[in-house]
ZADO-1210 file (C-alpha; in nm, 4 decimals, padded with zeros to 6 digits):
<atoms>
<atom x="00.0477" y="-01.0348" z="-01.4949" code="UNK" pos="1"/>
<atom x="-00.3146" y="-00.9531" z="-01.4953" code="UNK" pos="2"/>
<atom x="-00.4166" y="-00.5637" z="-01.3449" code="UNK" pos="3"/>
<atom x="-00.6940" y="-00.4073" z="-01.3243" code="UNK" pos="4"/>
<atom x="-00.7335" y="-00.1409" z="-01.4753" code="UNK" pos="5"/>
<atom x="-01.0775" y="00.0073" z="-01.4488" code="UNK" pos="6"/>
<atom x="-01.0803" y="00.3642" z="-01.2644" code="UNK" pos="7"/>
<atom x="-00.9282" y="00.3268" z="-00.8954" code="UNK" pos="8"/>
<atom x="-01.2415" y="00.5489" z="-00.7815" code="UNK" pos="9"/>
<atom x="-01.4386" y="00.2861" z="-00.7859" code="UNK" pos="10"/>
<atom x="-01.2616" y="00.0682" z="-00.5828" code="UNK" pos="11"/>
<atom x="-01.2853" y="00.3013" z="-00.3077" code="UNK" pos="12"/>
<atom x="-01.6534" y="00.3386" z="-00.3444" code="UNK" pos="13"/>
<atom x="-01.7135" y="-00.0479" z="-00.3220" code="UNK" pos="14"/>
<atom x="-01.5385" y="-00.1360" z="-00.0316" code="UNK" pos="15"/>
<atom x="-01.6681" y="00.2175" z="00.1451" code="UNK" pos="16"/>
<atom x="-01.3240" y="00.3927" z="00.2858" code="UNK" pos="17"/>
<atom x="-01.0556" y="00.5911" z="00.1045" code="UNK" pos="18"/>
<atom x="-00.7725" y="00.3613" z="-00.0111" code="UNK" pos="19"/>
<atom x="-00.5654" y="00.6667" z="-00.1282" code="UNK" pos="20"/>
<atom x="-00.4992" y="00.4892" z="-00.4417" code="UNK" pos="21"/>
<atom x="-00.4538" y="00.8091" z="-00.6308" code="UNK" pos="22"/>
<atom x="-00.2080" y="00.9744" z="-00.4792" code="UNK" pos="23"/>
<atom x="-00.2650" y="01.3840" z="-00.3797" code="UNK" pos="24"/>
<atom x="-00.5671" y="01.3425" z="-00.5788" code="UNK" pos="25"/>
<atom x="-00.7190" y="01.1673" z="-00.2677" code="UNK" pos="26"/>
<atom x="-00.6805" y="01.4428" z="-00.0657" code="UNK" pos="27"/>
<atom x="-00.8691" y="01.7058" z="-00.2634" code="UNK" pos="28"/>
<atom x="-01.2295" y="01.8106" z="-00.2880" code="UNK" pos="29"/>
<atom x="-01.2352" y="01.6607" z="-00.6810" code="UNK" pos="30"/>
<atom x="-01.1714" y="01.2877" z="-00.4403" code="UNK" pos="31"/>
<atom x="-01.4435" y="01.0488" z="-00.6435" code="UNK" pos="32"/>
<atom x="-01.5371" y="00.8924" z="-00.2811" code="UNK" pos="33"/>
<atom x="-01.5775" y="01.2490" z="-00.1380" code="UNK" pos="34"/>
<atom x="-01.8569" y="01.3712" z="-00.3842" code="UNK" pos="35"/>
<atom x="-02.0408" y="00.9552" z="-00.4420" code="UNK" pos="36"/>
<atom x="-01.9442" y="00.7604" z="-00.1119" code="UNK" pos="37"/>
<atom x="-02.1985" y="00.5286" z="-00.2161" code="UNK" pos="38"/>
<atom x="-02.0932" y="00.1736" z="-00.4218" code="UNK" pos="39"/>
<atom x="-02.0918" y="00.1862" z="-00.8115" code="UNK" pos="40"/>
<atom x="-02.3083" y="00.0365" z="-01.0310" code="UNK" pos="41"/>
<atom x="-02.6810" y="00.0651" z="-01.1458" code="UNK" pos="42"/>
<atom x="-02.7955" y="-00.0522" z="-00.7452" code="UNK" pos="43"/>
<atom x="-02.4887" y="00.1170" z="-00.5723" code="UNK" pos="44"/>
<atom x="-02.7257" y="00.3197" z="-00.3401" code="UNK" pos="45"/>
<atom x="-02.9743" y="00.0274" z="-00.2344" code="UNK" pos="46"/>
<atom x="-02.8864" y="-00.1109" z="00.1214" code="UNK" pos="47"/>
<atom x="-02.8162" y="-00.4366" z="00.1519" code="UNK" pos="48"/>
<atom x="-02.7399" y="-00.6592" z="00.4554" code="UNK" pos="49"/>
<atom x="-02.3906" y="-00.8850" z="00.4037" code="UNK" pos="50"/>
<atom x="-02.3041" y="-01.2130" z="00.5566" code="UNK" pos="51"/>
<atom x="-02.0601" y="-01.2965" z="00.7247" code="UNK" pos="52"/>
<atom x="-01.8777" y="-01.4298" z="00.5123" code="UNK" pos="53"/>
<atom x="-01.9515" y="-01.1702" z="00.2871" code="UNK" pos="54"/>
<atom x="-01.8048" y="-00.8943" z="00.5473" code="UNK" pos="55"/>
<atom x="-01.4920" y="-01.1347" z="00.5759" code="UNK" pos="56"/>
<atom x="-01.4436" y="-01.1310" z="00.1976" code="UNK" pos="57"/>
<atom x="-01.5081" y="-00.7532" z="00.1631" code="UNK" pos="58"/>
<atom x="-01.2115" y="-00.7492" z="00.3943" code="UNK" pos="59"/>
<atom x="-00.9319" y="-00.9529" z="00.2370" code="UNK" pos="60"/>
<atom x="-01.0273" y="-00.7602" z="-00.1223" code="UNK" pos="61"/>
<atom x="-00.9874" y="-00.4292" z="00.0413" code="UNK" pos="62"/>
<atom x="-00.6208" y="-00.5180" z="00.1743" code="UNK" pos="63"/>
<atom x="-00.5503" y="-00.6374" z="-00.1413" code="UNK" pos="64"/>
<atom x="-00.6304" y="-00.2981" z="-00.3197" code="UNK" pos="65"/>
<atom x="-00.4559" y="-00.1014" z="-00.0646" code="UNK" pos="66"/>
<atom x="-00.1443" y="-00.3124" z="-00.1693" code="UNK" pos="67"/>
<atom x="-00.1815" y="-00.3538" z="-00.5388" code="UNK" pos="68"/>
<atom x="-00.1484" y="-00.7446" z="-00.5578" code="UNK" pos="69"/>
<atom x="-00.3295" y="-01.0304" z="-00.6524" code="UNK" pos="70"/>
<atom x="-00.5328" y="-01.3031" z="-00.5006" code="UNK" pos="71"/>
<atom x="-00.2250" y="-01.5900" z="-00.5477" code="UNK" pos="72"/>
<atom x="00.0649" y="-01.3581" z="-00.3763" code="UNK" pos="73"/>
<atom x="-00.2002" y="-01.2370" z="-00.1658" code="UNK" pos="74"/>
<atom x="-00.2505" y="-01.5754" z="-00.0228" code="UNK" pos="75"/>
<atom x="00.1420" y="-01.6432" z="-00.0500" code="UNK" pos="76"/>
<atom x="00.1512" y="-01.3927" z="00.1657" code="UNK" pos="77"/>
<atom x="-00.0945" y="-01.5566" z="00.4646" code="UNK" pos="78"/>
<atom x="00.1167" y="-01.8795" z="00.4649" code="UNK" pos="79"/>
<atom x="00.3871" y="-01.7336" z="00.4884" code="UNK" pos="80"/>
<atom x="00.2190" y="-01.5216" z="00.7787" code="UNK" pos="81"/>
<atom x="00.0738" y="-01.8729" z="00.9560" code="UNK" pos="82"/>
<atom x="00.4361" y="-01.9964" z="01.0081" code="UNK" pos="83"/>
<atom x="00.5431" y="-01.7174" z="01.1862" code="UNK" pos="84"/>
<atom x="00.5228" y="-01.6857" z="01.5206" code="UNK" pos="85"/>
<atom x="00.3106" y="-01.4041" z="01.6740" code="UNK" pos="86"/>
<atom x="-00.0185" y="-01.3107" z="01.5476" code="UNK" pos="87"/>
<atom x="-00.1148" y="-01.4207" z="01.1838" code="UNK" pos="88"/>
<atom x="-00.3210" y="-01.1235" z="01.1003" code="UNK" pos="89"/>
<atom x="-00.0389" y="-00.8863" z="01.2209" code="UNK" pos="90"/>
<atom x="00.2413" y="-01.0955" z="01.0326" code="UNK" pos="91"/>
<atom x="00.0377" y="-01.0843" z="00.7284" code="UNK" pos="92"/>
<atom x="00.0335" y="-00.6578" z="00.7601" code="UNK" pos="93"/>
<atom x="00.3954" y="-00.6440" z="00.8358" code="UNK" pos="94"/>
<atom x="00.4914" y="-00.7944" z="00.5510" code="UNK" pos="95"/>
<atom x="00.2775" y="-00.5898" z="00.3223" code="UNK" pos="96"/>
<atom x="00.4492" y="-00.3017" z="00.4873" code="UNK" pos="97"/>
<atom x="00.8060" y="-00.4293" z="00.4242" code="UNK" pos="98"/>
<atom x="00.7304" y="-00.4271" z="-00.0104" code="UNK" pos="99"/>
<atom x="00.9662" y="-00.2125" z="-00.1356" code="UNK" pos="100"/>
<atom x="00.6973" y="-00.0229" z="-00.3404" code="UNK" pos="101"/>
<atom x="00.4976" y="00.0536" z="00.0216" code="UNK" pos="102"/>
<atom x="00.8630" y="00.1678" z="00.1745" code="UNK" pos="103"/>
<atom x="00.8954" y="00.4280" z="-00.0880" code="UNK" pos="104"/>
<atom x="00.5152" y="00.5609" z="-00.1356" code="UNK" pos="105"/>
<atom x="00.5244" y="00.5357" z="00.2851" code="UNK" pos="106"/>
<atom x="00.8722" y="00.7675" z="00.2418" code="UNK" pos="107"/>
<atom x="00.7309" y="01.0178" z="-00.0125" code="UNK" pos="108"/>
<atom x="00.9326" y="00.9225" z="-00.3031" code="UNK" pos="109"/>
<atom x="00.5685" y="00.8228" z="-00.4871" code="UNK" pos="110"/>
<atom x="00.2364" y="00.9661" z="-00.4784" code="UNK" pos="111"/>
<atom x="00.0760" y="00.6463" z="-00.4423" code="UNK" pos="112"/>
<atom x="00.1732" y="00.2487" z="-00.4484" code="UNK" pos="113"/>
<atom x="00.0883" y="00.2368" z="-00.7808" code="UNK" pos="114"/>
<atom x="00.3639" y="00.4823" z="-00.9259" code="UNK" pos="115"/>
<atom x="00.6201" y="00.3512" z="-00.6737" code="UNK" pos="116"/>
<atom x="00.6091" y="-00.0200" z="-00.8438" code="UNK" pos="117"/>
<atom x="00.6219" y="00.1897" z="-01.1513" code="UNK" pos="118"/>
<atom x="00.9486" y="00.3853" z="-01.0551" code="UNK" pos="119"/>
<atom x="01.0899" y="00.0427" z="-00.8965" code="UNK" pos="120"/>
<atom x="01.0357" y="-00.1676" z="-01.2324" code="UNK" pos="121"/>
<atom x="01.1794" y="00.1405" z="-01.4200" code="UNK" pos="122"/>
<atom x="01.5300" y="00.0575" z="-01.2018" code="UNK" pos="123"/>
<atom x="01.5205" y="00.4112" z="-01.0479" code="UNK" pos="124"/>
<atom x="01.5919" y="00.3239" z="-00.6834" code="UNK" pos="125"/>
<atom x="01.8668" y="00.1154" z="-00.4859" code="UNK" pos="126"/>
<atom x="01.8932" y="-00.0927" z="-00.1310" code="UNK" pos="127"/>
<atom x="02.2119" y="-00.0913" z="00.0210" code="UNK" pos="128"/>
<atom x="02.3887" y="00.0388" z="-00.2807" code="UNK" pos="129"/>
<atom x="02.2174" y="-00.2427" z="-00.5081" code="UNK" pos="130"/>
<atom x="01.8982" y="-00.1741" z="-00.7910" code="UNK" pos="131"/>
<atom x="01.6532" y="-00.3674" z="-00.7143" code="UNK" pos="132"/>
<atom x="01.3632" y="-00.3607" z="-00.9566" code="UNK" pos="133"/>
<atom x="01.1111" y="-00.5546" z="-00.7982" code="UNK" pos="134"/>
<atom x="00.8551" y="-00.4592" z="-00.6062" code="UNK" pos="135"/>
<atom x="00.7787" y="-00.7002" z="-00.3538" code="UNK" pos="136"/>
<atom x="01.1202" y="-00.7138" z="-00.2207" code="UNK" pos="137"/>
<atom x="01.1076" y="-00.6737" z="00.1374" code="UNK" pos="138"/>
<atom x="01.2959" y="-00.4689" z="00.3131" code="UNK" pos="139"/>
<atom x="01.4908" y="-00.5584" z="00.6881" code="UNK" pos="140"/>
<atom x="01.5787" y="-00.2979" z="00.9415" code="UNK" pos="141"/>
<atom x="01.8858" y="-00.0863" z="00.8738" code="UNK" pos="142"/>
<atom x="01.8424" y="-00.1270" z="00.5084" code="UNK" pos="143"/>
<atom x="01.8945" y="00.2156" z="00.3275" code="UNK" pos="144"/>
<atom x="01.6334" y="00.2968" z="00.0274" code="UNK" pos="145"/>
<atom x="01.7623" y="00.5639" z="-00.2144" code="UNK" pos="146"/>
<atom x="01.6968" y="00.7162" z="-00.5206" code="UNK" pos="147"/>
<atom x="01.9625" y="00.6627" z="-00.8014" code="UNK" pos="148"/>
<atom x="02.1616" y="00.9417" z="-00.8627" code="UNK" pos="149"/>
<atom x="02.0800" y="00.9390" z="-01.2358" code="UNK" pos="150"/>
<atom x="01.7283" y="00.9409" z="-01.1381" code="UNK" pos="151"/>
<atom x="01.6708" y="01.2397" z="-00.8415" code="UNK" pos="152"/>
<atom x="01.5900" y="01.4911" z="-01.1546" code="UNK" pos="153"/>
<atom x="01.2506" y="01.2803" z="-01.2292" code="UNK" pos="154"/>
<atom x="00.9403" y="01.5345" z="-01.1730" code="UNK" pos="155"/>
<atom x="00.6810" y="01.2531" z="-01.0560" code="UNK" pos="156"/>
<atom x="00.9492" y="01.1669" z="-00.7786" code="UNK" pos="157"/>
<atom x="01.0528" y="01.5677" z="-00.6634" code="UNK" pos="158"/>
<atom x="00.6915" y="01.6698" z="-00.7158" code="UNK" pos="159"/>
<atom x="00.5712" y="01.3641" z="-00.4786" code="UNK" pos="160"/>
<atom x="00.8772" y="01.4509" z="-00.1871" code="UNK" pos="161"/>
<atom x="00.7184" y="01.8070" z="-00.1840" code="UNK" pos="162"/>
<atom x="00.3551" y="01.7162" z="-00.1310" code="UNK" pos="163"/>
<atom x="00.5024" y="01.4508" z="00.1276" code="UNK" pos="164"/>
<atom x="00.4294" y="01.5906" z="00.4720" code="UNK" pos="165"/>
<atom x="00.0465" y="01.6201" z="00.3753" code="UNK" pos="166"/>
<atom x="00.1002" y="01.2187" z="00.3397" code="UNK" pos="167"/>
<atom x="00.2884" y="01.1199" z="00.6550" code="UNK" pos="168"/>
<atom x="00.6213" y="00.9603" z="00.7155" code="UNK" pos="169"/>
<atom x="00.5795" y="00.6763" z="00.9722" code="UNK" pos="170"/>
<atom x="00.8024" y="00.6371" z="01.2399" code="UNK" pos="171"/>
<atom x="00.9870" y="00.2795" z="01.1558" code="UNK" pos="172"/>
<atom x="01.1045" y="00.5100" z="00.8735" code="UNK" pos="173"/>
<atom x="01.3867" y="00.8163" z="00.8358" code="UNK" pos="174"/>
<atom x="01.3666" y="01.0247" z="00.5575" code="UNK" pos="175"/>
<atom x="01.6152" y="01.2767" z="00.4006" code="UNK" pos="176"/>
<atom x="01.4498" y="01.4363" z="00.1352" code="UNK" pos="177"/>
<atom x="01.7506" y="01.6850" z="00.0703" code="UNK" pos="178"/>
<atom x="02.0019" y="01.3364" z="-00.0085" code="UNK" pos="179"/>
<atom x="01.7196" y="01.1093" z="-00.1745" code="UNK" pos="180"/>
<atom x="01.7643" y="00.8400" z="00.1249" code="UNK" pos="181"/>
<atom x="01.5241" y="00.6278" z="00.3430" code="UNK" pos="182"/>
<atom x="01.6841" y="00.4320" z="00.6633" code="UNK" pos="183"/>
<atom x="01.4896" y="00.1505" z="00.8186" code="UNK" pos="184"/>
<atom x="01.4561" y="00.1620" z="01.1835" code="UNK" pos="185"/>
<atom x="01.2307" y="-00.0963" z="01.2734" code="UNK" pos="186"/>
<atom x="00.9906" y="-00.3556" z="01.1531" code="UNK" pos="187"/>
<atom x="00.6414" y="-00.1605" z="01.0781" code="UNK" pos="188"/>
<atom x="00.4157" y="-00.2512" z="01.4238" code="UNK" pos="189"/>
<atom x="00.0163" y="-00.2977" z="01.3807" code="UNK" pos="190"/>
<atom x="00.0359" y="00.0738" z="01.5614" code="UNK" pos="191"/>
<atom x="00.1741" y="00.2209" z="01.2627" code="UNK" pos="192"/>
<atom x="-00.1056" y="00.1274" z="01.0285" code="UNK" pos="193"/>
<atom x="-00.3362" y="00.3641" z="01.0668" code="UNK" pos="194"/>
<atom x="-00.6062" y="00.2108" z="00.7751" code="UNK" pos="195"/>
<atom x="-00.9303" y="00.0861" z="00.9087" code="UNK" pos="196"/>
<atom x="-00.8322" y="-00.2690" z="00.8830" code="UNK" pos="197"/>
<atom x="-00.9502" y="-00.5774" z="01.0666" code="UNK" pos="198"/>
<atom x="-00.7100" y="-00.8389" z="00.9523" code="UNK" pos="199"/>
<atom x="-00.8967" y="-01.0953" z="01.2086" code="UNK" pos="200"/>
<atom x="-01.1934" y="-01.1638" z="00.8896" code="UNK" pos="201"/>
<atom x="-00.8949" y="-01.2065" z="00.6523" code="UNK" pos="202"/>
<atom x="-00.7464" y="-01.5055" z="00.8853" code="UNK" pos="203"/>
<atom x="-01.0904" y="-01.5838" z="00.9261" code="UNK" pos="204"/>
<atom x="-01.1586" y="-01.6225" z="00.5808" code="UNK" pos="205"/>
<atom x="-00.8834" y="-01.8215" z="00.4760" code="UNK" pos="206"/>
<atom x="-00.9054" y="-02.0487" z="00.7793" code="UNK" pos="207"/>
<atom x="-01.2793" y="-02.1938" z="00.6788" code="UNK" pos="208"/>
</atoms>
């Protein structure tokens, strides 16, 4: 599957807000968007006014680096979202939420989405007793996220529970850090995402 794989920094930069796709590093004066919070590129600084359509599209690309998918599971996603009942935009975010690799960078077992669909492909964490190695899997309340047991020595996943509480925990979500375990209470609400986000453009977009 294609990635991209050009510095994250810039991604930031372009769509103007701090996607924390770096992990700690995003919270630290040496932050790429802290010291250029202008676009990249040779005309990053000029201002420019965008369409509509333009604002709309700006919109569904930032989600989609915030999540770390592509533009065909990214629009898997929004069907699935238009059959549900409720509010499309919201359905669309909840679901993002429930991926298994969001779950455990939400719970502090990774330092950013990225490494958690690393440590999830590399088998290191269980749902209800079972590996599961992919990624998008999404989780249902009560499920119980934990780290295998041959797996709690890993540095990247200790050193990202102690740097945790700088990150958040959000409340649909219990943590125990001292047993390696994350419960799910709830289904994620539009209140807990606190990411400048107007999902209205995205259903906007698509429905054109």
């Amino acid at each position: 599957m294609a990635r991209y794989t050009d510095s994250v920094c810039k991604l930031c930069r372009r769509e103007g807000l701090k996607l924390f796709l770096k992990g700690d590093r995003c919270f630290k004066d040496k932050c790429a968007f802290e010291r250029k919070g202008y676009p990249p590129g040779q005309h990053g600084q000029r201002r420019t006014k965008i369409s509509d359509y333009g604002l709309q599209l700006r919109e569904k690309q930032k989600v989609k680096r915030i999540y770390g998918i592509l533009e065909g599971q990214f629009r898997q996603y929004f069907e699935k979202a238009t059959r549900m009942s409720g509010i499309t935009g919201e359905k669309l975010l909840q679901m993002l939420e429930r991926r298994l690799d969001n779950v455990i960078y939400r719970s502090g077992f990774a330092r950013s989405r990225a490494e958690a669909r690393h440590v999830v492909g590399h088998r290191h964490f269980m749902v209800n007793g079972k590996i599961v190695n992919i990624p998008s899997y999404l989780v249902r309340p009560d499920d119980k996220i934990e780290v295998k047991e041959k797996s709690v020595e890993i540095d990247k996943i200790n050193e990202s529970i102690r740097t945790a509480e700088g990150r958040g925990i959000p409340d649909w979500l219990t943590v125990d850090k001292e047993k390696f375990v994350s419960h799910i209470n709830r289904l994620p609400e539009r209140s807990d995402i606190t990411t400048e986000i107007e999902e209205h453009m995205i259903v906007e977009l698509y429905s054109k």
